[in-house]
VEXMARPA-247812 format. One record per residue (C-alpha): x, y, z; chain. Coordinates in steps of 0.5 Angstrom, whole numbers, padded with zeros to 4 digits. Example, Ala and Ser with C-alpha at 12.3 -4.5 7.8 and 13.67 -1.06 7.14 Angstrom:
2
     u     v     w kette
  0025 -0009  0016     A
  0027 -0002  0014     A
***
This chain:
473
     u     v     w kette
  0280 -0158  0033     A
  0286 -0159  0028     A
  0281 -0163  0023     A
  0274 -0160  0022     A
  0270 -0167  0023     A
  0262 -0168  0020     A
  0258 -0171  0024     A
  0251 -0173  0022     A
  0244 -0173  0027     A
  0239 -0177  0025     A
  0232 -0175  0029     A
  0225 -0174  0028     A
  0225 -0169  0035     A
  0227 -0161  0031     A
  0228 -0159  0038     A
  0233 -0165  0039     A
  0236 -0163  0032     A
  0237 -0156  0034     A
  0240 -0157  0040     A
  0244 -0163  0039     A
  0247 -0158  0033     A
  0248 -0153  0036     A
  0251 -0157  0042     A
  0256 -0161  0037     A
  0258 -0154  0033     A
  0262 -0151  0040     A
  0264 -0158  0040     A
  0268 -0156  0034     A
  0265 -0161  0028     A
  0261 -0159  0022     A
  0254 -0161  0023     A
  0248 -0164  0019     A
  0241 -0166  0020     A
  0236 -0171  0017     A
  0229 -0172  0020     A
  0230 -0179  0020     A
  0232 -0187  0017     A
  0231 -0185  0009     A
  0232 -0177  0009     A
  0239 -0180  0013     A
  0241 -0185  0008     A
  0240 -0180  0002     A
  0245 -0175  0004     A
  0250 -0180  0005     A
  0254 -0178 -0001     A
  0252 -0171  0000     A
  0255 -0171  0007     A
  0260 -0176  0007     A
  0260 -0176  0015     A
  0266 -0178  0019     A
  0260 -0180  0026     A
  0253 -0181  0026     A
  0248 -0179  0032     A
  0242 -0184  0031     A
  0235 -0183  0035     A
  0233 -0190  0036     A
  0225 -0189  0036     A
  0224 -0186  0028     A
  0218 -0186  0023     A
  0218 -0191  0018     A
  0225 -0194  0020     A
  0227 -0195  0026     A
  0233 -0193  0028     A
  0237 -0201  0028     A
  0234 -0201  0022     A
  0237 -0194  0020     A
  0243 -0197  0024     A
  0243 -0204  0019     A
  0243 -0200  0014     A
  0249 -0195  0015     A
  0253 -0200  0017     A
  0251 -0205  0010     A
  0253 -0197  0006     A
  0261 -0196  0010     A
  0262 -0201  0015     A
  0267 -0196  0019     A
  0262 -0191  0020     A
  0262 -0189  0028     A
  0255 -0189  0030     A
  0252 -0187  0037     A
  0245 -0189  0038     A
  0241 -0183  0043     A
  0234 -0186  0046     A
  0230 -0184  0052     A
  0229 -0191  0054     A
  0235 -0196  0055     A
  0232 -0201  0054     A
  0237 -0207  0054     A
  0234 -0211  0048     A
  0235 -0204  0044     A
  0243 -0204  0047     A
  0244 -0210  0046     A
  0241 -0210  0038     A
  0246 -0205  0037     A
  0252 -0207  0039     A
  0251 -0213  0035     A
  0249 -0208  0029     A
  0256 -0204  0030     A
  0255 -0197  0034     A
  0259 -0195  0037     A
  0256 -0193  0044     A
  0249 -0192  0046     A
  0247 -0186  0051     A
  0241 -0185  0055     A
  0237 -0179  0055     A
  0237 -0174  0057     A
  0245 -0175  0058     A
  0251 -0170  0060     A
  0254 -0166  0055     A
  0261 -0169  0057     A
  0258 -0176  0055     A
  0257 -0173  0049     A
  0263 -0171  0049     A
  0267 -0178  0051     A
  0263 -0181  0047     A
  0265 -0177  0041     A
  0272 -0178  0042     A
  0272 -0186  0044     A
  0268 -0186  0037     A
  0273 -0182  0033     A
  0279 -0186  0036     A
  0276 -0192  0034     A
  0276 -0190  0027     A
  0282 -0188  0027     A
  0286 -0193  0030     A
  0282 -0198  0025     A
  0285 -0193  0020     A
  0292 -0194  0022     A
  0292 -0202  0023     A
  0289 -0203  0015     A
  0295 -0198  0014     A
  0300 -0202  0018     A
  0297 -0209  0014     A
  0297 -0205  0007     A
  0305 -0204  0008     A
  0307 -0211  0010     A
  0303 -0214  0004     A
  0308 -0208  0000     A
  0313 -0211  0005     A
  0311 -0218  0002     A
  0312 -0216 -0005     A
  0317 -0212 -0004     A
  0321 -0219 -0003     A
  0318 -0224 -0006     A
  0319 -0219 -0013     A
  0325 -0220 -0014     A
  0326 -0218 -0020     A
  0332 -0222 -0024     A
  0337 -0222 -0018     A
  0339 -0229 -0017     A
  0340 -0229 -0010     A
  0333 -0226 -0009     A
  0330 -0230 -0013     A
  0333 -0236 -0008     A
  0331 -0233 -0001     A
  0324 -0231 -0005     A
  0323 -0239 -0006     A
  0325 -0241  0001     A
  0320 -0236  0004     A
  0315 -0239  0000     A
  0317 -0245  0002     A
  0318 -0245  0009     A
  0313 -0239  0011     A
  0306 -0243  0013     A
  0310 -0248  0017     A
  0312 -0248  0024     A
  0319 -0250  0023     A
  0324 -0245  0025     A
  0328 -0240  0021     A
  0334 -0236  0022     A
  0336 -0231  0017     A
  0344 -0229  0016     A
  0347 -0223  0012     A
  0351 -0216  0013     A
  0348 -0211  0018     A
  0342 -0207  0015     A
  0341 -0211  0008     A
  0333 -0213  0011     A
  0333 -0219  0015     A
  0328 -0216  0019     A
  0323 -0215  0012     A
  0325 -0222  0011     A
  0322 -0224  0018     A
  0315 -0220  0017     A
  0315 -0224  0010     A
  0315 -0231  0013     A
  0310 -0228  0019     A
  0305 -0225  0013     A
  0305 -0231  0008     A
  0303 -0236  0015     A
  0297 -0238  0018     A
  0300 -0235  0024     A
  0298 -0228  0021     A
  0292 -0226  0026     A
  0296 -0227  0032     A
  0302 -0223  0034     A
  0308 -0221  0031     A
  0314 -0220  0037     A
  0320 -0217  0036     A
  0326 -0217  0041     A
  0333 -0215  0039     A
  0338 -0220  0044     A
  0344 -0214  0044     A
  0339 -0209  0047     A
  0338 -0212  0053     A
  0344 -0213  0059     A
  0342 -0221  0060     A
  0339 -0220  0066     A
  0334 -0215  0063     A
  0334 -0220  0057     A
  0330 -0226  0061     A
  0326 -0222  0065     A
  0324 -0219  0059     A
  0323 -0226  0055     A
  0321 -0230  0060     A
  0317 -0225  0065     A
  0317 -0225  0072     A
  0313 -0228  0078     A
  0312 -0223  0084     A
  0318 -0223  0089     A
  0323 -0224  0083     A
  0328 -0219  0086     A
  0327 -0213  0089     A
  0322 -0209  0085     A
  0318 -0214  0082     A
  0310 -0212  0085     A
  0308 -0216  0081     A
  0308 -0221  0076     A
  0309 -0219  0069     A
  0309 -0224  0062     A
  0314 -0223  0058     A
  0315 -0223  0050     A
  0314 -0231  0049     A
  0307 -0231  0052     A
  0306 -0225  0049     A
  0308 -0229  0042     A
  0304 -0234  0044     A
  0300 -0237  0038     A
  0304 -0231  0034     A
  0311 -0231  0032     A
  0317 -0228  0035     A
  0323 -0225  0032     A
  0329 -0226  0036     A
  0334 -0221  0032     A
  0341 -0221  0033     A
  0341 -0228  0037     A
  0349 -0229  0037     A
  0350 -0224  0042     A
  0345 -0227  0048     A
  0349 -0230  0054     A
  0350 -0237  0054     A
  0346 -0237  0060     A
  0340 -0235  0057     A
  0341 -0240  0051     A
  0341 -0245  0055     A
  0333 -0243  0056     A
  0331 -0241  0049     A
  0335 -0248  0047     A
  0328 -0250  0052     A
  0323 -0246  0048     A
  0326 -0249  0042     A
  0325 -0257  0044     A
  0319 -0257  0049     A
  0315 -0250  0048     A
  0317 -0249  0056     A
  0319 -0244  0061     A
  0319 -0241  0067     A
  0318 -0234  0069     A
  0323 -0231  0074     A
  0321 -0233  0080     A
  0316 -0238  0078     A
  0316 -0245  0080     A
  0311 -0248  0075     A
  0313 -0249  0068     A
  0309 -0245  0062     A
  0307 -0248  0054     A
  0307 -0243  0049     A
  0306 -0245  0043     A
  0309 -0240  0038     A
  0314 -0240  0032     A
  0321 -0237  0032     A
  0325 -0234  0028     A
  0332 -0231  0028     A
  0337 -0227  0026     A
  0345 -0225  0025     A
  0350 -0222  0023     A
  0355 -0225  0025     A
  0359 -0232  0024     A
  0355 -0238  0029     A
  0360 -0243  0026     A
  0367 -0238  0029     A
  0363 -0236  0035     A
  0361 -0244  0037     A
  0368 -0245  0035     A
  0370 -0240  0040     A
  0365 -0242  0046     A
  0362 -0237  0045     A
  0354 -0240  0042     A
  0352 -0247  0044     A
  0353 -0252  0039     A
  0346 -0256  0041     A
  0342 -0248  0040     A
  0346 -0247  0033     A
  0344 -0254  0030     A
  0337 -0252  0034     A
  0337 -0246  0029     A
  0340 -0248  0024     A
  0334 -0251  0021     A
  0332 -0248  0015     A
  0338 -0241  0013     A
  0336 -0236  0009     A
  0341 -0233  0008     A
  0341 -0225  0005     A
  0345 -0222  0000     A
  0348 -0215  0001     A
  0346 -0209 -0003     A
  0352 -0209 -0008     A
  0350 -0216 -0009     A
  0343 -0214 -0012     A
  0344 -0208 -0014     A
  0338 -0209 -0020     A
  0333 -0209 -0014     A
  0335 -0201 -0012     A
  0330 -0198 -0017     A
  0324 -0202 -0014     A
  0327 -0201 -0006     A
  0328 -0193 -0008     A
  0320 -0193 -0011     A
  0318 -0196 -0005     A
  0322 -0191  0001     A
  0320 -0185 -0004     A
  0312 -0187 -0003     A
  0313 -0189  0004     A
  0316 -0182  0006     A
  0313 -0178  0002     A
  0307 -0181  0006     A
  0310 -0180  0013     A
  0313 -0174  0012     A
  0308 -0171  0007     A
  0311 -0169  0001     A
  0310 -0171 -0006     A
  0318 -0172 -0008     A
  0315 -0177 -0015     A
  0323 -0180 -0017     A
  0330 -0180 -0017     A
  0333 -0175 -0023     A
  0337 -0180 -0027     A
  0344 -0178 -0026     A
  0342 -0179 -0019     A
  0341 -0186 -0020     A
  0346 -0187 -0024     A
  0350 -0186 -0018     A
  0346 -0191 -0014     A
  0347 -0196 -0018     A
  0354 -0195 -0018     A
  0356 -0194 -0011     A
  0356 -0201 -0006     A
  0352 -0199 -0001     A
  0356 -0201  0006     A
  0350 -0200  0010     A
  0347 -0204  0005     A
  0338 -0203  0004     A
  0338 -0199  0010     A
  0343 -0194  0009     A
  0339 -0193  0001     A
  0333 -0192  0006     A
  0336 -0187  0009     A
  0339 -0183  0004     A
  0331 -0183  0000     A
  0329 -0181  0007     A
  0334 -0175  0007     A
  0332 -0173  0000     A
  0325 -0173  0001     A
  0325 -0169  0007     A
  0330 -0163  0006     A
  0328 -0163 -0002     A
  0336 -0163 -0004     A
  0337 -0168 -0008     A
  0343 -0164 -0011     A
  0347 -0164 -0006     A
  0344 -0172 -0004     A
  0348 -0173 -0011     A
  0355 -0170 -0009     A
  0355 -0173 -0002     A
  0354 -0180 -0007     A
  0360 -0178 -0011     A
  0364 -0176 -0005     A
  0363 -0183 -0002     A
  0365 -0186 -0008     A
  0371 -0183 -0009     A
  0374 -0184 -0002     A
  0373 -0191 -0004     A
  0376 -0191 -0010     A
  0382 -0188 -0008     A
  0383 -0192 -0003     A
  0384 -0199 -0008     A
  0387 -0195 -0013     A
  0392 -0201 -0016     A
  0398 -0195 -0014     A
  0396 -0195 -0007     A
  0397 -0203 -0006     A
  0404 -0202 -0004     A
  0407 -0196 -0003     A
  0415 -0198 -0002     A
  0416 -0191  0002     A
  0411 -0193  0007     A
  0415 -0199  0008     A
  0422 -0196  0009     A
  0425 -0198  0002     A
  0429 -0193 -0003     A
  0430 -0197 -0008     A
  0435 -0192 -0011     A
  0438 -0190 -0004     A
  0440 -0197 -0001     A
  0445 -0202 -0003     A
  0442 -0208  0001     A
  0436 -0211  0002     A
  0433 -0214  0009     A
  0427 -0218  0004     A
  0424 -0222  0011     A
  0423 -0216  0015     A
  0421 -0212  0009     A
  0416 -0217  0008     A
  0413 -0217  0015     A
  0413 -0209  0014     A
  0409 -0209  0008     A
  0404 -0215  0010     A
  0403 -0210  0017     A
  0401 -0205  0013     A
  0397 -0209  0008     A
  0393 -0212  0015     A
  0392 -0204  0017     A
  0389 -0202  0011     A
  0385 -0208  0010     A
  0382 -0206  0017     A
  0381 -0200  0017     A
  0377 -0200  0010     A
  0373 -0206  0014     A
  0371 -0202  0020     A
  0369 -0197  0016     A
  0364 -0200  0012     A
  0362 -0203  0019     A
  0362 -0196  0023     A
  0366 -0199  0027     A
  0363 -0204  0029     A
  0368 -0209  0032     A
  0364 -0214  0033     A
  0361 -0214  0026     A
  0369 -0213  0024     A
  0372 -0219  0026     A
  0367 -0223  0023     A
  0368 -0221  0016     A
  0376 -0221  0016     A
  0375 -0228  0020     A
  0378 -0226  0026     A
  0376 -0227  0033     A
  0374 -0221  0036     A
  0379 -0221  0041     A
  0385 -0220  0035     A
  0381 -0216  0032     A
  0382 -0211  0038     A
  0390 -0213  0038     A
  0391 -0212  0031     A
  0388 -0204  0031     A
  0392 -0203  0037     A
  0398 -0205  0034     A
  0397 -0202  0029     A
  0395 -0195  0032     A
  0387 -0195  0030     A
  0384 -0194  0036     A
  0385 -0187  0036     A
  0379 -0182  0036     A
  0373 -0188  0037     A
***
C-alpha cells in the first residue's frame, strides 16, 4: 500500500488481539492494541487511528457503548464492529450508532479484507465531498468579495438577491470571465444547495444527442435504447440545472426546454406520458440572443422566458483590481492538487498581470497560474506575459492605423487622385485588421467573433474570405 493506515483493535480476547494483529499487519497497516472500552479511548490521541476493529461483547463498557463514544470523540472514524453472536438487535444498534460494517466470527479473512476497504473508501469519499463544499463556499466568497470593482459589485448584489428564489437566471459575458462560478454562487446561496447541481454544456452535444441527454429516453426510442434512461432534468429535479452556452441549442429543442420552463413537464424520447420536474434553471451565453433572435436563430418566447432576471458579467480587463484575489485563490487551488508549495507571484510578475488585458479572461489568468505552479518557471510565465503585450501593443500603434503604402497611395509619386476608391481600399483594410485582431482575442472562434464585431456570423465568414484570412485555420 502507497499510505500506511492505522488501525486499532479493541478486544478483551489476547488471543483474538494477537492474531487479528498479525492478520491486519500482512494487510499492510500499522496495528495497535487495547484490552477494552476505556484502554481504547485513552489511546486515542496517542494512536489517532484511521480504522477501528470493536468486539461487541467487553468488560465495563461494552462495545456499543465503546462505539458511542467513538463516534461522540471523531464522528468520521471508520469502526468495524466483530461479535461471535449476531444478533440482529446489536446489528441494528450499531448501525444506528455509526459503524461502518459488522462481521460475524469466525469470518474469512477476504471479509475482513472487504470490509477494511469499504471502511476506508467511506472516509475518504467523505473527505473528498466536505473538500468540494469547502471550495464552493471560497467559490462564494470569491464572488461576492469583490473588492472596489463596481461591476462586481453589481453582479454581487443581484446574486444576493435572486440566489434563494426559483426564479430563472441567465448569466451573459465574454468566454472565460466565470459565468460557470457565478452559477454555482447562485446554487450555494439557495435553499436548493442539499440537492443536485447539474451541469450540461448545449454546444457539446449533436441536437439529437442533446435531448436524449436532457430529457432521457424510454426503451425502444430508436435502435439501441435497451432500456430506459433519465436524463439531466430528472437527475436535477429539486436541485438546479445550468444549461451552459444555451444560445447554440437547436430550435427544436428550444421548443421543449421552452416547456420546461412554462410547466415543469416533459416527455422522455419515446415516452408517451408527461414528467414533472421541479428543478431550477440557469443559463448562460456568450454570444448576442437579441441578434441571434433577430435572425431567426433563437426563439423569441425562450429569450423573454430566460430573460428574467440577466446578470451580466464583465471581462477581466473591465476588473482588473480583482486579479490578485483570483491569483490568491489559483495559487492555493493548484498547489493543493498538484502538491506544490508556490506562496505568490514575485511583483514584477503582477505588475505584468495588471497591465496585460486578458482576452481569455479569468480562465486564461487560471491557466497561466497553473502553469507557474506546476513547472516552477515563473521567468519564463513573465516574458511570455510581455511578449503578448507587445504583440498587442504594436498592433494598435497610432502609426499602424493607416499605412498609405498598403492602400496603394504615394503621395510624392502621383499627380491624381481616385479619393472614392482610395476610401473603399483603406476601410477594407481597416475591416481586415479589426477582424484579425478580433478573432485573435477569441482563438478563432467565429461565432464568438461575430458577436463582438456585431455581424451575423455568415458575413463573418464572407469578410475573412474577401479579405484572405482563412488561410491556415
Amino acid at each position: 500500500m502507497s499510505e500506511r493506515f492505522r488501525v486499532l483493535v479493541i478486544d478483551d480476547d489476547p488471543g483474538v488481539r494477537e492474531y487479528m494483529e498479525a492478520l491486519v499487519t500482512r494487510q499492510g497497516y500499522e496495528v495497535f492494541g487495547a484490552p477494552d472500552g476505556e484502554a481504547a479511548l485513552k489511546r486515542l490521541d496517542e494512536v489517532r487511528p484511521d480504522l477501528v476493529t470493536l468486539d461487541v461483547v467487553l468488560p465495563g463498557m461494552d462495545g456499543l457503548q465503546t462505539l458511542e463514544s467513538l463516534k461522540q470523540r471523531i464522528p468520521e472514524l471508520p469502526v468495524v464492529m466483530l461479535s461471535g453472536h449476531g444478533q440482529a438487535r446489536n446489528i441494528v444498534e450499531a448501525m444506528r450508532l455509526g459503524a461502518s460494517d459488522f462481521l460475524r466470527k469466525p469470518f474469512e479473512v477476504e471479509e475482513l479484507e472487504l470490509a477494511f476497504q469499504k471502511a476506508l473508501e467511506k472516509r475518504a469519499l467523505k473527505r473528498e465531498v466536505e473538500r468540494l463544499r469547502g471550495r464552493a463556499r471560497s467559490e462564494t466568497e470569491m464572488i461576492l468579495h469583490c473588492g472596489d470593482n463596481s461591476k462586481m459589485r453589481e453582479v454581487r448584489d443581484v446574486i444576493e438577491q435572486v440566489a434563494d428564489t426559483d426564479i430563472t437566471v441567465l448569466i451573459r459575458g465574454e468566454s472565460g470571465t466565470g459565468k460557470e462560478l457565478v452559477a454555482r454562487t447562485l446554487f450555494q446561496l439557495s435553499g436548493r444547495n442539499e440537492q443536485p447541481f447539474v451541469k450540461v454544456n448545449c454546444a457539446a452535444l449533436p441536437s439529437e444527442l442533446l435531448e436524449s441527454e436532457l430529457f432521457g429516453f424510454e426503451k425502444g426510442a430508436f435502435t439501441g435504447a435497451q432500456k430506459r434512461k433519465l436524463g439531466k432534468f430528472e437527475f436535477a429535479n429539486h436541485g438546479t440545472i445550468f444549461l451552459d452556452e444555451i444560445s447554440e441549442m437547436h430550435p427544436n429543442l428550444q421548443a421543449k426546454l421552452l416547456q420546461v420552463l412554462q410547466d415543469g413537464e416533459f416527455s422522455r424520447l419515446g415516452g408517451e406520458n408527461d414528467v414533472r420536474v421541479d428543478t431550477r434553471i440557469v443559463a448562460a451565453t456568450n454570444r448576442n440572443l437579441e441578434e441571434a433572435v433577430a435572425e431567426a436563430s433563437f426563439r423569441e418566447d425562450l429569450y423573454y422566458r430566460l430573460n428574467v432576471v440577466t446578470i451580466h458579467l464583465p471581462p477581466l480587463r473591465d476588473r482588473k483590481e480583482t486579479i490578485p484575489m483570483l491569483v490568491d485563490r489559483f495559487l492555493k487551488d493548484n498547489n493543493e492538487q498538484y502538491r506544490r508549495n508556490v506562496e505568490s507571484l514575485s511583483p514584477a510578475t503582477m505588475a505584468a498581470f495588471m497591465e496585460y488585458d486578458w482576452p481569455g479572461n479569468v480562465r486564461e489568468l487560471e491557466n497561466m497560474v497553473r502553469r507557474m505552479v506546476v513547472l516552477g518557471n515563473e521567468g519564463s510565465l513573465l516574458e511570455e506575459i510581455r511578449a503578448r503585450d507587445v504583440s498587442t501593443a504594436s498592433k494598435e500603434k497610432p502609426e499602424n492605423a493607416l499605412d498609405l503604402t498598403a492602400i496603394g497611395v504615394d503621395i510624392a509619386q502621383d499627380d491624381v487622385f481616385d479619393l472614392k476608391a482610395i476610401s473603399r481600399r483603406a476601410a477594407q483594410l481597416a475591416e481586415k485588421r479589426v477582424i484579425e485582431k478580433v478573432l485573435n482575442q477569441t482563438r478563432w472562434n467565429r461565432k464568438e467573433a461575430a458577436e463582438k464585431l456585431q455581424i451575423s456570423y455568415k458575413a463573418l465568414l464572407y469578410k475573412m474570405k474577401e479579405s484572405g484570412l482563412n488561410e491556415g485555420r
